[in-house]
C-alpha positions as CSV (number, residue, x, y, z in Angstrom):
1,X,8.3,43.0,15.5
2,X,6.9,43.8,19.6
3,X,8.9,43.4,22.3
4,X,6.8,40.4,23.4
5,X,7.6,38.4,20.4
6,X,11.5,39.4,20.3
7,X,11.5,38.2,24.3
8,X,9.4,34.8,23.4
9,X,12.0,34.2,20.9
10,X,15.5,35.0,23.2
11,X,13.6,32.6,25.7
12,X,13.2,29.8,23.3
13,X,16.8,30.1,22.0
14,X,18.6,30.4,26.2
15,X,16.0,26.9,26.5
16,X,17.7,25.5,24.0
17,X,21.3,26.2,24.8
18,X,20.6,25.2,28.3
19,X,19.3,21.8,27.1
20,X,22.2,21.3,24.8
21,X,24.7,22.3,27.8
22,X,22.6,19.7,30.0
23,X,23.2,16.6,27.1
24,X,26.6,17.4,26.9
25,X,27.1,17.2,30.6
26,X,25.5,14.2,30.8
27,X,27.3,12.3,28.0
28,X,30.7,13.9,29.8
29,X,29.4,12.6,33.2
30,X,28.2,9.0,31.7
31,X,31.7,8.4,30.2
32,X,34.0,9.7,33.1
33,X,31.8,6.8,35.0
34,X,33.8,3.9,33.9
35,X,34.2,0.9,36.0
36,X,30.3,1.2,37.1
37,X,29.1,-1.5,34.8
38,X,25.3,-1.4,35.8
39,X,25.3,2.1,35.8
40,X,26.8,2.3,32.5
41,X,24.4,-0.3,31.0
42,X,21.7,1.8,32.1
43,X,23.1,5.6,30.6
44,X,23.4,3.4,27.7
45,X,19.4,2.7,26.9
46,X,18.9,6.3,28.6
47,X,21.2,7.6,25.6
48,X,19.2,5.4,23.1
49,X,16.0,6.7,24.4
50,X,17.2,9.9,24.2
51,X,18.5,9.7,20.5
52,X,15.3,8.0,19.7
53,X,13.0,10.4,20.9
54,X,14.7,13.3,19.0
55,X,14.8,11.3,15.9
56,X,11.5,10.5,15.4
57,X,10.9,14.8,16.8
58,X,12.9,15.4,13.5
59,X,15.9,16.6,15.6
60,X,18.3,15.8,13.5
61,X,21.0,18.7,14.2
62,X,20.7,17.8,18.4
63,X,20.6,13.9,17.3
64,X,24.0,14.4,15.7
65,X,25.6,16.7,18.9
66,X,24.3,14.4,21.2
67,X,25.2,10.9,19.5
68,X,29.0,12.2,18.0
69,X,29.8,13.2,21.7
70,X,28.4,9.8,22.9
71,X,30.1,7.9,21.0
72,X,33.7,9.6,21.3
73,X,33.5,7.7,24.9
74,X,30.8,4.8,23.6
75,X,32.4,4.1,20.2
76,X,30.9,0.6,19.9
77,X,27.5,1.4,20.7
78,X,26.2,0.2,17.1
79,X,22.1,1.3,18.0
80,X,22.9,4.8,18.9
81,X,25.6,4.9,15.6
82,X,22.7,3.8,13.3
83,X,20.8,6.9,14.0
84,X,23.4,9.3,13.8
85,X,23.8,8.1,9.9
86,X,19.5,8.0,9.6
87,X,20.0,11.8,11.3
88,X,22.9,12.7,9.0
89,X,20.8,11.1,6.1
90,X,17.6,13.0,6.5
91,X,20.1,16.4,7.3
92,X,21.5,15.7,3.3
93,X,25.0,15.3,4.9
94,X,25.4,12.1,2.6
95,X,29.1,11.9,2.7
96,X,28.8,11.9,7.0
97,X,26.4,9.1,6.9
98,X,28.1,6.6,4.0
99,X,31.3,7.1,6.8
100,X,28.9,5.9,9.8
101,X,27.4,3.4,7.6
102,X,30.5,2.0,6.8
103,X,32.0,1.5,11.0
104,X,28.8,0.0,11.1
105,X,29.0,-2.8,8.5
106,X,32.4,-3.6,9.4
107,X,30.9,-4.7,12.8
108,X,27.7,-5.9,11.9
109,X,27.6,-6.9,7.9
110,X,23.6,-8.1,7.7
111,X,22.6,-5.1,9.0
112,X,19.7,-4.5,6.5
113,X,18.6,-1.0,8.0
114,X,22.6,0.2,7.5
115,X,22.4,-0.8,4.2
116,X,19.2,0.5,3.1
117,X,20.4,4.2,4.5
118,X,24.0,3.2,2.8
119,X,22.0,2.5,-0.7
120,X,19.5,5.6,-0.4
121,X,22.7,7.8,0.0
122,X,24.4,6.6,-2.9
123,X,21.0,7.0,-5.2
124,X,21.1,10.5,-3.6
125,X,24.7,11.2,-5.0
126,X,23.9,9.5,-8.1
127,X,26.3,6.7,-7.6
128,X,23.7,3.5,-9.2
129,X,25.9,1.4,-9.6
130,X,27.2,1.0,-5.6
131,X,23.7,2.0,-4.3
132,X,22.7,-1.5,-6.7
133,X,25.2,-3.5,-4.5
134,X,23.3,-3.0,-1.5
135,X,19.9,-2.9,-2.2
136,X,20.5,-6.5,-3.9
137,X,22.2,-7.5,-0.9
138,X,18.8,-6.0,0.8
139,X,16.6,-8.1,-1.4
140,X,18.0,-11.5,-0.6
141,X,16.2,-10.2,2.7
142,X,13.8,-8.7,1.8
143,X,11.9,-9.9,-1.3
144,X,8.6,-9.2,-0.2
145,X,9.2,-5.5,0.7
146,X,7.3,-3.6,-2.3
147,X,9.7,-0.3,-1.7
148,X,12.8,-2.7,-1.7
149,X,11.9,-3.9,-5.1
150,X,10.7,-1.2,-6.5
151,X,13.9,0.4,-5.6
152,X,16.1,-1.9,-7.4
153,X,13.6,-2.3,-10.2
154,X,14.2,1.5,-10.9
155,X,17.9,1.5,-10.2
156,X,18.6,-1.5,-13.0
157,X,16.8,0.6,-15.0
158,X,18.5,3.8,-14.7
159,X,21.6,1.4,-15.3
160,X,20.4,0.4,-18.4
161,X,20.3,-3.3,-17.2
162,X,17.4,-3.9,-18.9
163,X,17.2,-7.7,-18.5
164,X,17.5,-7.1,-14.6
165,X,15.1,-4.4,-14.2
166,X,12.4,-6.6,-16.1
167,X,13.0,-10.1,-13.8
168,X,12.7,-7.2,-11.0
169,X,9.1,-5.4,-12.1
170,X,7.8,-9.0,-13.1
171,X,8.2,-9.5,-9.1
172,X,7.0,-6.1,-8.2
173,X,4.2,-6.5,-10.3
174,X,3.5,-10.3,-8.4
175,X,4.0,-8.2,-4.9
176,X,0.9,-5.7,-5.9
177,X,-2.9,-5.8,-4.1
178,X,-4.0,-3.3,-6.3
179,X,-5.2,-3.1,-10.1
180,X,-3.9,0.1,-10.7
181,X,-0.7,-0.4,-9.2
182,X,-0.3,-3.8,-11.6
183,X,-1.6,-1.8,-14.6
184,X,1.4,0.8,-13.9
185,X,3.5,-2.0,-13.7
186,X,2.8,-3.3,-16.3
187,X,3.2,-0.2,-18.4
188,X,6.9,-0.1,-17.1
189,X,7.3,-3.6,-18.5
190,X,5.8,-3.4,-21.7
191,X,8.6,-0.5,-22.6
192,X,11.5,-2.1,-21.2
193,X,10.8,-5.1,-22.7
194,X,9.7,-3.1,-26.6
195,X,13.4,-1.7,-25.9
196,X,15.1,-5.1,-25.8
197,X,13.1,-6.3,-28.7
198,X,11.2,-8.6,-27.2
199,X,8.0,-8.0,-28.6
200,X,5.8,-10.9,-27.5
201,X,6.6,-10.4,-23.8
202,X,6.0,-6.3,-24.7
203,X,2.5,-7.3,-26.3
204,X,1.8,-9.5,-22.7
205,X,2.4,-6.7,-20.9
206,X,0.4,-3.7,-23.0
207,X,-2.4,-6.9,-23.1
208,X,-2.1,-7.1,-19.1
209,X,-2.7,-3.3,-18.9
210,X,-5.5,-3.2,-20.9
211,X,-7.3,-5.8,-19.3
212,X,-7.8,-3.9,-16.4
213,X,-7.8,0.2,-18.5
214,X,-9.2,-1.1,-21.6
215,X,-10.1,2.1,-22.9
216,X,-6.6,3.7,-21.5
217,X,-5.6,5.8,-24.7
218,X,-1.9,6.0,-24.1
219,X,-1.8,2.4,-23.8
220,X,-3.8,1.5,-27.0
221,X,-1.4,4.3,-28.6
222,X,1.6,2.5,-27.7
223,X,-0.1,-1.3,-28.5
224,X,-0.5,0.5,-32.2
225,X,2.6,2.3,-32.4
226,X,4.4,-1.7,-31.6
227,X,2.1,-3.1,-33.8
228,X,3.5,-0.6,-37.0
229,X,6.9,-1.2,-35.9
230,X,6.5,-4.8,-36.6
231,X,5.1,-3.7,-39.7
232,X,1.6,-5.8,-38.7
233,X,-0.8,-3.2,-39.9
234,X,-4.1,-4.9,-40.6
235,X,-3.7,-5.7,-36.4
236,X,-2.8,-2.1,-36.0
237,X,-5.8,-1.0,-37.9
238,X,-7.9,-3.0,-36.3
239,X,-6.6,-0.8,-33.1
240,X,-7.2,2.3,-33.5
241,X,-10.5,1.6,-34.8
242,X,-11.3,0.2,-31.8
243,X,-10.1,3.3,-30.1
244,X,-12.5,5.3,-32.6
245,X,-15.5,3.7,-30.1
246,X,-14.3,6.0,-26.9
247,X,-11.9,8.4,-27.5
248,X,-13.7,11.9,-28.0
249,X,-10.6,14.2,-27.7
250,X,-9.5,16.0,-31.2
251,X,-6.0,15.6,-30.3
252,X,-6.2,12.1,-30.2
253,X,-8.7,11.8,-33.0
254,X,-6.1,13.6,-35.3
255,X,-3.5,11.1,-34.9
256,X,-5.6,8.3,-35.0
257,X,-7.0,9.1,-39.0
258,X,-3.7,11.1,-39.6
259,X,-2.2,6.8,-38.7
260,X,-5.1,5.0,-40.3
261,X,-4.0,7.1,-43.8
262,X,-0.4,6.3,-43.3
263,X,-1.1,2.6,-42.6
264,X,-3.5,2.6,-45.7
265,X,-1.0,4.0,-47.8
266,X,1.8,1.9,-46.6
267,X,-0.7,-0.9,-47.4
268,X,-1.3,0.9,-51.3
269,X,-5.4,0.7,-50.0
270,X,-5.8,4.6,-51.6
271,X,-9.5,4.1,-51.5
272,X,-9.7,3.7,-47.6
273,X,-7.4,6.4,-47.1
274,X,-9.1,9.0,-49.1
275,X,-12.1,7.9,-46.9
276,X,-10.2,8.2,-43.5
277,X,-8.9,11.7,-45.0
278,X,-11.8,13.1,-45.7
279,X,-13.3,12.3,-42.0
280,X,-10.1,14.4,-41.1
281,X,-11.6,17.2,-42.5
282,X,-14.1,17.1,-40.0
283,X,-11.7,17.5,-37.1
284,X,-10.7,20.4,-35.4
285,X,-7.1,21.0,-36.2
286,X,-5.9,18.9,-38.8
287,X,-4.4,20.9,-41.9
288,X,-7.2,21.1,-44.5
289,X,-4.9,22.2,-47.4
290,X,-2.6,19.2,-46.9
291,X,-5.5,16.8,-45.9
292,X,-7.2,18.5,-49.4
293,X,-3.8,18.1,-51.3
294,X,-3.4,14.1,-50.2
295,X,-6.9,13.3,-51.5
296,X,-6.1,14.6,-54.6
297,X,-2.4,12.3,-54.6
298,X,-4.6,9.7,-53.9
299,X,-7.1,9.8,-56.6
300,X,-3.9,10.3,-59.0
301,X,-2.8,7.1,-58.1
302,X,-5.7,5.2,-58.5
303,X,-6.2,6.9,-61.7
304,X,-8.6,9.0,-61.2
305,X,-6.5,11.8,-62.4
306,X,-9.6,13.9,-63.7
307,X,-10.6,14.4,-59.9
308,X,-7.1,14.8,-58.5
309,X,-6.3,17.4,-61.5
310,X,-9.8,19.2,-60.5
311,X,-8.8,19.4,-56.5
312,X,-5.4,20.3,-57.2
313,X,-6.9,23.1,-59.7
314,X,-8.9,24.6,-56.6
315,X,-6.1,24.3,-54.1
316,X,-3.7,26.1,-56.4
317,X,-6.2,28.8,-56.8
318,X,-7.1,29.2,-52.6
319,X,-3.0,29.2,-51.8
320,X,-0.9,32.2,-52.1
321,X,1.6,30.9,-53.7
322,X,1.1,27.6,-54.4
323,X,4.2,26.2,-56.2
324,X,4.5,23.0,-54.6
325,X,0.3,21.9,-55.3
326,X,1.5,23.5,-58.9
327,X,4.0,21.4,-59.5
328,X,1.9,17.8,-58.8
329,X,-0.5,19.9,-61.0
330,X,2.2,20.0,-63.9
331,X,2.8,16.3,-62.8
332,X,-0.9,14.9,-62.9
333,X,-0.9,16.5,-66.5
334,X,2.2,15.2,-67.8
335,X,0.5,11.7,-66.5
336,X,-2.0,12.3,-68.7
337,X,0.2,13.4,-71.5
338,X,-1.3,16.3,-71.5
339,X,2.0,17.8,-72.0
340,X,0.6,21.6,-72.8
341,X,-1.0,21.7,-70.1
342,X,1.7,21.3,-67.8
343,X,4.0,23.4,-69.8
344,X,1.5,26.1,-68.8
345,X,1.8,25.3,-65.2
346,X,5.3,25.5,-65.4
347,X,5.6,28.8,-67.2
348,X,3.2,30.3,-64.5
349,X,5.4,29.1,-61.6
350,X,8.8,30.3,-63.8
351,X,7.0,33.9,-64.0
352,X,7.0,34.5,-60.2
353,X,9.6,31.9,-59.0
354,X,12.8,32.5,-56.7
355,X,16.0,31.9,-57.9
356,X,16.2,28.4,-56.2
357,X,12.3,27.7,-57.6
358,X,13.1,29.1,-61.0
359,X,16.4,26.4,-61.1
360,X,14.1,23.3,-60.2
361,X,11.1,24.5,-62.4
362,X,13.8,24.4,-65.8
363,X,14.7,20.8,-64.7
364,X,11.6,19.9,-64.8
365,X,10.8,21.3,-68.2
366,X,14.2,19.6,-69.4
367,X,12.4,16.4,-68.0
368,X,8.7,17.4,-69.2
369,X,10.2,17.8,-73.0
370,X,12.3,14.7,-72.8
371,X,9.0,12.9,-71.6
372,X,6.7,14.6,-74.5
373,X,10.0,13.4,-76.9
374,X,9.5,10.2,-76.3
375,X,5.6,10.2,-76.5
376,X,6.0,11.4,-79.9
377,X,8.9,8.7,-80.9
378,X,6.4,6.0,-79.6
379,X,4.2,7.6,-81.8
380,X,7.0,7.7,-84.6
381,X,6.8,11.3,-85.4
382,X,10.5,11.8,-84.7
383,X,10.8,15.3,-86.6
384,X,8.6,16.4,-83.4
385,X,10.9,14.5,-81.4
386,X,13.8,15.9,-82.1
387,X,12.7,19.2,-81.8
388,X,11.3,18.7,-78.3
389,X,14.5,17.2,-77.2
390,X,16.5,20.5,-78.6
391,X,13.9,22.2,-76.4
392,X,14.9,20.2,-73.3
393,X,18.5,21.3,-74.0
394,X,17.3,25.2,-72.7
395,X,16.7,24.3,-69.6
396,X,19.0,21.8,-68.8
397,X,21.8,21.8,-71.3
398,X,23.8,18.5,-69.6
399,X,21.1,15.9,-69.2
400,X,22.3,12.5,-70.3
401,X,18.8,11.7,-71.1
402,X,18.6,14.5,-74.0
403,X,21.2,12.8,-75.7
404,X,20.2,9.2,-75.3
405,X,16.8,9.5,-76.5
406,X,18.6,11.6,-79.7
407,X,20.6,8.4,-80.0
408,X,17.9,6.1,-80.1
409,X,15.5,7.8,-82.5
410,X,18.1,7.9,-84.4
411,X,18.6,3.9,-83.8
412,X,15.4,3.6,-84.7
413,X,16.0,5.1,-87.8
414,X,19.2,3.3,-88.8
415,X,21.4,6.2,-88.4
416,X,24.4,4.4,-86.9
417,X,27.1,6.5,-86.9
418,X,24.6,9.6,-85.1
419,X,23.7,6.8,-82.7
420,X,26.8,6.4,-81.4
421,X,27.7,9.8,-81.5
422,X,24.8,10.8,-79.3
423,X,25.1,8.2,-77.1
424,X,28.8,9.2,-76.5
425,X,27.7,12.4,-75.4
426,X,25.0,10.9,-72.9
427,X,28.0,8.8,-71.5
428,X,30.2,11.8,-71.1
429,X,27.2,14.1,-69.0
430,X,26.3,10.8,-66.9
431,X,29.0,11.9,-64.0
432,X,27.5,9.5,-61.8
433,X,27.2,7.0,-63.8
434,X,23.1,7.0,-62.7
435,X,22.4,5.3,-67.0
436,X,25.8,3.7,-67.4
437,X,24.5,0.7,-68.3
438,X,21.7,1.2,-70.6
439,X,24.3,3.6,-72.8
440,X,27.1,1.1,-72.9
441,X,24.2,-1.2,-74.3
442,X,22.4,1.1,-76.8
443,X,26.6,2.0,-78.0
444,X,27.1,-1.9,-78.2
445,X,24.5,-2.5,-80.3
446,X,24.9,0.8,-83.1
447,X,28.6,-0.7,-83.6
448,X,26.8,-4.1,-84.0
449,X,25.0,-2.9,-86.7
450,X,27.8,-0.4,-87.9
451,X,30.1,-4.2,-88.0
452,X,32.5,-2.3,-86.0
453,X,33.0,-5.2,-83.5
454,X,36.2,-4.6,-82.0
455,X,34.1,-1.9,-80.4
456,X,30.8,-3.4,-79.9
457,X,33.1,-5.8,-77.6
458,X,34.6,-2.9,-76.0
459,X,31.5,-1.8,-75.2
460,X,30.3,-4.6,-73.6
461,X,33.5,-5.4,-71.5
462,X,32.8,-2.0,-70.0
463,X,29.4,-2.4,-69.3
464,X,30.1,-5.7,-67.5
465,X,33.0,-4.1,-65.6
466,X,30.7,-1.7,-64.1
467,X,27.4,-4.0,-64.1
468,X,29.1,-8.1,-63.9
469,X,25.1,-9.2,-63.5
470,X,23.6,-7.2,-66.2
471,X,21.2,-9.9,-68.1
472,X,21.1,-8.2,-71.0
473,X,24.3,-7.4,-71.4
474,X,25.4,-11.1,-70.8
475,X,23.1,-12.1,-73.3
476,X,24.7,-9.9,-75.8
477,X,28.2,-11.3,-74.9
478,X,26.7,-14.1,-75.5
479,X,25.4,-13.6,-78.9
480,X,28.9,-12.2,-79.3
481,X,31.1,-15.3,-78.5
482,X,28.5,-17.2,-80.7
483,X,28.9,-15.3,-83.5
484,X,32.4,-16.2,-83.1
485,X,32.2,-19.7,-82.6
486,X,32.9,-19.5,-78.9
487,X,30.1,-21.9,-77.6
488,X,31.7,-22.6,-74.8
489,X,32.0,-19.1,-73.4
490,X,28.5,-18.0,-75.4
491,X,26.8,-21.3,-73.1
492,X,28.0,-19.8,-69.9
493,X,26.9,-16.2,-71.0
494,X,23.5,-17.5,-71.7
495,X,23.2,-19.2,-68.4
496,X,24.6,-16.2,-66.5
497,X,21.9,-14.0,-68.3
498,X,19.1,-16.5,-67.3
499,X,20.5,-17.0,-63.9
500,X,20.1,-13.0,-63.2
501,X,16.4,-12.6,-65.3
502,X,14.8,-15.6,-65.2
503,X,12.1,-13.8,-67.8
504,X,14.9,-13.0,-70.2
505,X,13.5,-15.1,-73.5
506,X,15.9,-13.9,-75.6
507,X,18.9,-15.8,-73.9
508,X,16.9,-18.7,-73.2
509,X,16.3,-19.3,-76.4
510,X,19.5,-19.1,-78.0
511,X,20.9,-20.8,-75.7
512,X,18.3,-23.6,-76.6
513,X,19.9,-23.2,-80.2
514,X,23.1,-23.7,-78.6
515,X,22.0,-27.4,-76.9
516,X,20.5,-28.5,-80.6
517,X,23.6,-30.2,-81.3
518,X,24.8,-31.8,-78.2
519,X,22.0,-31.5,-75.7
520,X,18.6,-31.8,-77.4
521,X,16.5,-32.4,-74.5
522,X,17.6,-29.6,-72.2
523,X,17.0,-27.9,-76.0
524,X,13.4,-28.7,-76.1
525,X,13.1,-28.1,-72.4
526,X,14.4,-24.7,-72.9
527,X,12.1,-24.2,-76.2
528,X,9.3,-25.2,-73.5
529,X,10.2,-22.9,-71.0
530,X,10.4,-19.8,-73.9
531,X,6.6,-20.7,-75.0
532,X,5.3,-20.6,-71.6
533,X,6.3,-17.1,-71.4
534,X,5.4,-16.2,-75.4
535,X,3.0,-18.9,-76.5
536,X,3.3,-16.1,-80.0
537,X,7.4,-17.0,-79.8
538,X,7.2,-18.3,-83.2
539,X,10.9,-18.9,-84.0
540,X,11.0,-21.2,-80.8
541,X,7.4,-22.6,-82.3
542,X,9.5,-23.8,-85.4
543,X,12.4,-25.2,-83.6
544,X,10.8,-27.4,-81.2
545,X,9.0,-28.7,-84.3
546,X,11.6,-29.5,-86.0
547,X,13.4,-31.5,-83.0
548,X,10.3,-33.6,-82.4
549,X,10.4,-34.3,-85.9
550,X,13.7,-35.0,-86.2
551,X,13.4,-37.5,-82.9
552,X,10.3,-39.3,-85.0
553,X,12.4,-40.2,-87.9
C-alpha cells in the first residue's frame, strides 16, 4: 500500500471520530438544556433530521450511537426510537430492535411501521407464529398493500394453515396488475388447495394459469398428474396429448409416452400402449430393452403370445444375462402349455444362476410341473400326472399344491382313502393357511363318499371356523343337515350360501327342493332363477314341471 493511500485512510478515520465526538456533544449539550422549551422543541426535529439523513445514507452503526444517547435524556421521543429499531433491523441485531419495538407499542399500539419491523424480525428468527400476530394486525390496515399480503400469505403457509394462506393468495391474486404475477399466483393456489383435497377449487386454479401460459409445461404436468390422482384418465389422456402439440424437449417427451402407457395399462387398452411404446423408441433416452420388453408383456396379454414369445426370444439373446426377460419367456410358454419349452428356459437359467436365482428358478419348476400335472389330469392321463407331480416334489419338496392335486386325481378316480391322505398332507405344508379352505372342502367331500360323516362334518365346522362366508362350504352344510332331516338349519345354510354367491346353482336349487313342501312358489321362483343361469339345468327342468303340473290338477 503508498503512503498516500495509508494517509487518505488515517484522515477518513480522525473525520469520523471527530464527527462522532461532535454528535455526542451535541446530544449532551441538548439534554443539559432543560427548562428551554422552544429550544428543546427545536434540537428535537434537528435530532430527527439528523437520524433521518443517516438512515436513509445506510448509517446504521452512527444511527444507533447517536439515537441510544438521545434518547437516554429524550426517552419518549417515539420518531427518533422508530429508527433506532429500522437501524438495528437492517444491522441484523434482531433481538435490539424486537426490545425498541416493543417501548414503542406500549405507547403507541396502531403503529403499523413498528409492527411491520416487529413482524419482519420475528420471520428473520424464524418465530411464524408471533411474526403472524402482527402482520394480521397490519392487514386490517393495510389490505391493499401487495407486500403486506404476500407476507402473510407466505407465513400461513409456512404454518401449515393451509385454509388461511389460500383466503390470503385468493386476495393477493385480486390485488395483481399483471398476468404473470396472477398466473404465479395462481400456481401457489392450485397446490395448496391439491394439498387440502380440494380438487375442484385446485382444477380453477391450474385452469386460471393456463389461460394466460397455455402451453406452460409444468403446469399441464401438474393438471395431468391431479387428473391420475383422481383416477380420471381418459381427461388425463386427453392432456398430455395436447401437450404432444408443443413440447419439443426429450425430457418431457419421455414422461409424457412413459404416462400415456401407464394410463393405458391402468385402463387394460394394451393396443394403444404398445403404440405409445413404440413412439418411445424413438426418443432419446428412454430404455429400449425395457420399452422392448413391455411390448412384448403387452402382446402376451392380448394374446398374441407368438409375437411376445418372438421379442422376448431376441431380447434374451441381446442381454448378458438375461434372467429376468427369461423367466416371462418360461412364463409366455407355460401360457401356451408349451410346457417343454419352458422347462428348457428354466434349465438354461439353473445352469448359470446364483444361489438366490437358482432357489427361485426350482420354485418355479415345482410350479411349472404342478401346472403341466394338471394339463394332463384335464386331459385324464393321470399316469403322466402323477409322475409330473413327483417331479415337482425335487424342487420344492413342501408345496401344498403337490399334494392337493395328488388328492384330487385321485378323487377323480374314486380313491378315497389316498384322497384324504393326500389332502392331509397339503393341509399340514399350508403354514399359512394361503388353500385352507379349498382342502378342508376337497377332505369333506372324500369322507362323504368314504360315509365317514362324523368327519366330513368335522371337516366342514373347520372350514367355516376359518372361512364363516364360504358359499360352498355352506352349501355343503347344507346338504349335510338335509341329509339328516335338519331342514330348518339346511334352509338357513342354503340362504347363507346364496346370500355370499348369488351364481351358486347348486344351493339354489336344493334349497328350491327344500320349499316343495311348504313353500311352492318361492320353489318355482327359485327353479326360475336356476334356469336363467343353466337353461341345460335339467333336474330343475323336471321339477318345475312337475309343480306346474301338480298346481293343474
Amino acid at each position: 500500500m503508498t503512503d498516500s493511500n495509508l494517509i487518505i485512510i488515517i484522515v477518513a478515520f480522525v473525520v469520523a471520530i471527530i464527527a462522532i465526538y461532535i454528535l455526542y456533544s451535541i446530544i449532551l449539550f441538548q439534554g443539559s438544556s432543560s427548562g428551554r422549551g422552544d429550544e428543546l422543541q427545536l434540537s428535537m426535529k434537528n435530532i430527527l433530521a439528523q437520524v433521518e439523513d443517516l438512515f436513509n445514507k445506510k448509517e446504521y452503526a452512527l444511527v444507533q450511537l447517536l439515537a441510544t444517547k438521545y434518547l437516554d435524556r429524550v426517552p419518549g421521543h417515539i420518531e427518533v426510537r422508530i429508527y433506532l429499531a429500522k437501524a438495528y433491523y437492517e444491522d441484523k441485531k434482531y433481538n435490539q430492535a424486537i426490545k425498541q419495538c416493543s417501548i414503542i407499542l406500549k405507547k403507541k399500539n396502531n403503529n403499523i411501521e413498528t409492527r411491520q419491523v416487529l413482524g419482519n424480525c420475528y420471520i428473520k428468527k424464524h418465530l411464524p407464529l408471533k411474526a403472524i400476530k402482527e402482520f394480521e394486525a397490519i392487514f386490517e390496515h393495510k389490505k391493499t398493500d401487495k407486500q403486506v399480503v404476500r407476507t402473510l400469505a407466505e407465513l400461513y403457509k409456512e404454518t401449515d394453515q393451509l385454509y388461511s394462506a389460500i383466503g390470503v393468495y385468493e386476495i393477493l391474486s385480486d390485488l395483481m396488475d399483471l398476468d404473470e404475477d396472477v398466473a404465479d399466483v395462481q400456481s401457489i393456489l392450485a397446490e395448496l388447495n391439491e394439498e387440502v383435497h380440494d380438487y375442484p377449487a385446485a382444477f380453477e386454479a391450474y385452469k386460471t394459469r393456463l389461460g394466460i401460459y397455455p402451453n406452460d409445461v409444468t403446469t399441464n404436468r401438474k393438471l395431468t398428474e391431479l387428473y391420475i390422482k383422481i383416477k380420471n384418465y381418459p381427461v388425463a389422456i386427453e392432456t398430455l396429448h395436447y401437450m404432444l402439440t408443443f413440447v419439443t424437449d426429450a425430457k418431457t417427451l419421455l414422461w409424457i409416452y412413459e404416462t400415456l402407457v401407464t394410463l393405458h395399462v391402468e385402463s387394460e387398452d394394451y393396443d394403444k400402449a404398445i403404440e405409445c411404446s413404440e413412439k418411445l423408441l424413438d426418443i432419446q433416452g428412454s430404455d429400449k430393452f425395457k420399452v422392448r420388453n413391455d411390448i412384448a408383456t403387452f402382446n402376451i396379454k392380448l394374446q398374441r403370445i407368438g409375437e411376445g414369445i418372438s421379442i422376448l426370444e431376441d431380447l434374451a439373446m441381446m442381454s448378458q444375462n438375461g434372467f429376468d426377460v427369461t423367466l416371462e419367456l418360461a412364463d409366455a410358454y407355460i401360457q401356451t402349455k408349451d410346457y417343454q419349452k419352458a422347462l428348457e428356459k428354466y434349465n438354461v437359467l439353473l445352469d448359470k444362476a446364483t444361489p438366490k436365482e437358482a432357489k427361485t428358478v426350482n420354485l418355479l419348476l415345482c410350479e411349472l410341473y404342478i401346472n403341466w400335472a394338471i394339463d394332463m389330469a384335464n386331459q385324464e392321463k393321470y399316469d403322466e400326472s402323477f409322475e409330473l407331480l413327483k417331479n415337482a416334489t425335487q424342487y420344492n419338496a413342501i408345496n401344498p399344491e403337490i399334494y392337493y392335486n395328488v388328492a384330487e386325481n385321485y378323487y377323480k378316480l374314486r380313491n378315497y382313502t389316498n384322497t384324504v391322505e393326500s389332502v392331509n398332507k397339503a393341509i399340514e405344508y399350508d403354514k399359512q393357511n394361503e388353500h385352507k379352505a379349498k382342502y378342508l372342502l376337497l377332505l369333506s367331500e372324500a369322507h362323504h363318499q368314504l360315509g365317514n360323516f362324523f368327519e366330513e362334518k368335522k371337516a366342514l365346522t373347520d372350514l367355516l371356523k376359518f372361512d364363516e362366508k364360504n358359499p360352498y362350504g355352506l352349501y355343503r352344510v347344507g346338504i349335510m343337515y338335509a341329509a339328516q332331516h335338519d331342514l330348518k338349519n339346511a334352509e338357513e345354510s342354503f340362504k347363507k350360501a346364496i346370500m355370499y354367491d348369488p351364481t351358486l346353482i347348486k344351493a339354489k336349487y336344493n334349497l328350491a327342493l327344500l320349499y316343495e313342501n311348504n313353500n311352492r312358489d318361492k320353489a318355482k321362483e327359485l327353479y326360475m332363477e336356476v334356469l336363467e343361469q343353466d337353461p341345460s339345468f335339467e333336474e330343475a327342468k323336471n321339477a318345475l314341471a312337475d309343480l306346474s303340473t301338480s298346481d293343474f290338477f
